[in-house]
C-alpha positions as CSV (number, residue, x, y, z in Angstrom):
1,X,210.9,-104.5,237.6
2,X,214.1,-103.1,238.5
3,X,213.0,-102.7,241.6
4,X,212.6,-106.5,242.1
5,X,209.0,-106.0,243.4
6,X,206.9,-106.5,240.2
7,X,206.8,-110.0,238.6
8,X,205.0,-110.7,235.2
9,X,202.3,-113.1,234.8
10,X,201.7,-113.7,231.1
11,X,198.6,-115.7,229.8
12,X,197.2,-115.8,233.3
13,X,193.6,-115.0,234.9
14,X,192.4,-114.2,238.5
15,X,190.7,-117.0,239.8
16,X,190.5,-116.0,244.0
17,X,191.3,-113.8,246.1
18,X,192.5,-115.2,249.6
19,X,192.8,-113.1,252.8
20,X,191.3,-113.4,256.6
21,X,190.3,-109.8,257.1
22,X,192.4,-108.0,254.0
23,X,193.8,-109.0,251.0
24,X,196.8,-111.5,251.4
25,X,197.1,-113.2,248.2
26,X,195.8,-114.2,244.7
27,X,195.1,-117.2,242.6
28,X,195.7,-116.8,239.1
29,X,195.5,-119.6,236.5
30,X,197.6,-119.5,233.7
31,X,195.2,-120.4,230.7
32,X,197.6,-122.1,228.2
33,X,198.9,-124.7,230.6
34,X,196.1,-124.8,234.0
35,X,198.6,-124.0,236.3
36,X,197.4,-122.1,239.2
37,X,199.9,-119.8,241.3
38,X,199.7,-117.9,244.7
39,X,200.9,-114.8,244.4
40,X,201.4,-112.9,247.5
41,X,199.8,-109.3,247.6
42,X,198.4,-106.5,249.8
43,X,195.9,-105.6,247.4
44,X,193.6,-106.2,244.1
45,X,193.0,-103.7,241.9
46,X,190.2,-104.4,239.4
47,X,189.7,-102.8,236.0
48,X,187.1,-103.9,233.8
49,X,187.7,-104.3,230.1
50,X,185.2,-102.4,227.7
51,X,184.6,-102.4,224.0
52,X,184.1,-99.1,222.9
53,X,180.8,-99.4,221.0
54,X,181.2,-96.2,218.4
55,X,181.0,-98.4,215.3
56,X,177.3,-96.8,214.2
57,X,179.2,-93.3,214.3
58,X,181.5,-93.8,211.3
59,X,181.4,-91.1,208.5
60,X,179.0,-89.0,211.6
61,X,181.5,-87.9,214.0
62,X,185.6,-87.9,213.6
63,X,186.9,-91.1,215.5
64,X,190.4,-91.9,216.5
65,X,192.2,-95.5,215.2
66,X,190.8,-96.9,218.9
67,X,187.5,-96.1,217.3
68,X,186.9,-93.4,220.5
69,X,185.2,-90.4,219.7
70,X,187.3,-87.1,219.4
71,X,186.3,-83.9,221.4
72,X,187.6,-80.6,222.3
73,X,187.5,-79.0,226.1
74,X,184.0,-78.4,225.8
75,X,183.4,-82.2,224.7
76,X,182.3,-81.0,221.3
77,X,182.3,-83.2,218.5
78,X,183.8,-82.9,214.6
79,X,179.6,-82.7,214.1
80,X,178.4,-79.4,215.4
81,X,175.7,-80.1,218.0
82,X,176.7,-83.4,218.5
83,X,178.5,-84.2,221.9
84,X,180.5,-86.6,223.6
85,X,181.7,-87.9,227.3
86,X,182.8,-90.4,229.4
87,X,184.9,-94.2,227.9
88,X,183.7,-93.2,224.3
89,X,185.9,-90.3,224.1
90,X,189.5,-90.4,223.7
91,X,189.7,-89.4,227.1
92,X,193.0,-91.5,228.3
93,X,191.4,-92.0,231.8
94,X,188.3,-94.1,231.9
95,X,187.1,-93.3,235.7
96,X,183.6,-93.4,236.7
97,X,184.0,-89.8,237.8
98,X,186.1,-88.3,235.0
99,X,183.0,-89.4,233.1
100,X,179.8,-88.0,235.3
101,X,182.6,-84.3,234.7
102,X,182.8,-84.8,231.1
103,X,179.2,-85.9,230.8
104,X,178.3,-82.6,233.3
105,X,180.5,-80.5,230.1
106,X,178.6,-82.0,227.8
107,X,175.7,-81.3,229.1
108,X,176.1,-77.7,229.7
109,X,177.9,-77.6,226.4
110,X,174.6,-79.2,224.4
111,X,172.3,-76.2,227.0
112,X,174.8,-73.1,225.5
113,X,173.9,-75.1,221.9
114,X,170.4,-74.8,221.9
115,X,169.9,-71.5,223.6
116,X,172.3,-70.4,220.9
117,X,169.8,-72.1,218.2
118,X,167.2,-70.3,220.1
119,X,168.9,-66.9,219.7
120,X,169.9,-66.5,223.3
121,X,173.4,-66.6,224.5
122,X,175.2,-68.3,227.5
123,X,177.5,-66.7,229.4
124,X,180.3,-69.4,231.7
125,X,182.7,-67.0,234.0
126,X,184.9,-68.7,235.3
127,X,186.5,-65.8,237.6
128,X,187.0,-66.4,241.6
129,X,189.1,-63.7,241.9
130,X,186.4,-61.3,242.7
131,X,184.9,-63.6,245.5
132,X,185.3,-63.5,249.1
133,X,185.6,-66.7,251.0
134,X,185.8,-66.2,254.3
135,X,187.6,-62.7,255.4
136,X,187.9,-62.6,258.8
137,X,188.2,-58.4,258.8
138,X,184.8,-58.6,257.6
139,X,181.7,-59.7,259.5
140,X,179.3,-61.9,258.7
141,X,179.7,-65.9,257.6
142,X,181.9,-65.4,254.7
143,X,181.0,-68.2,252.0
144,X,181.2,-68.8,248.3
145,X,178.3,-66.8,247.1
146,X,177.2,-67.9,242.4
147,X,175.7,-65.5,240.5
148,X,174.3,-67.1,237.3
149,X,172.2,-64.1,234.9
């Protein structure tokens, strides 16, 4: 706001979005009094709102005030077995693909689970040091070459 290029629009709403062939401006109506304004822009950014929809969990799983479920690294829950990803978990940033990660976590997380139940263990390495990508005093294609055992 310093900067004189941010201006506050309390109580107001989108209503349209004007523009030719890109974004030029937006109509937003201010819903105490009905007053519409054109504010000029270059660009809309939309975020949709959620409700985080945990409330069946309570006394299950640890939840945070925000009533988001809390999980480690692994996306573990305060319930062993139990696991967590995406806008449910306190992760701060609700993206589309910070979810499909934390839901690929959880599901490899929930696979070392069960084999564990199972009596087999899963190993993760997480170790690139060892791998060649590309030297180009060797011959051959180079690459990225996974081993999983």
């Amino acid at each position: 706001m310093k900067n004189g290029n941010v201006e506050l629009v309390p109580n107001s709403v989108p209503v349209e979005v004007r523009g030719e062939r890109k974004v030029e401006a937006l109509v937003v109506k201010n819903k105490k009094t009905g007053e519409e304004k054109v504010l000029e822009v270059d660009g809309v950014f939309v975020e949709m709102g959620y409700v985080t929809k945990t409330e069946f969990l309570k006394g299950f799983v640890e939840l945070n005030d925000k009533g988001e479920i809390i999980v480690d690294r692994m996306c573990q829950t305060s319930r062993r077995g139990v696991f967590a990803a995406g806008d449910v978990t306190e992760m701060p940033h609700k993206q589309a693909v910070i979810a499909a990660g934390m839901g690929a976590c959880a599901a490899l997380s929930a696979y070392a689970y069960i084999m564990e139940r199972r009596g087999k263990k899963v190993y993760s390495v997480a170790d690139w040091k060892h791998i060649d990508v590309g030297d180009k005093k060797k011959k051959g294609p180079g690459g990225l070459v996974l081993k999983l055992s």
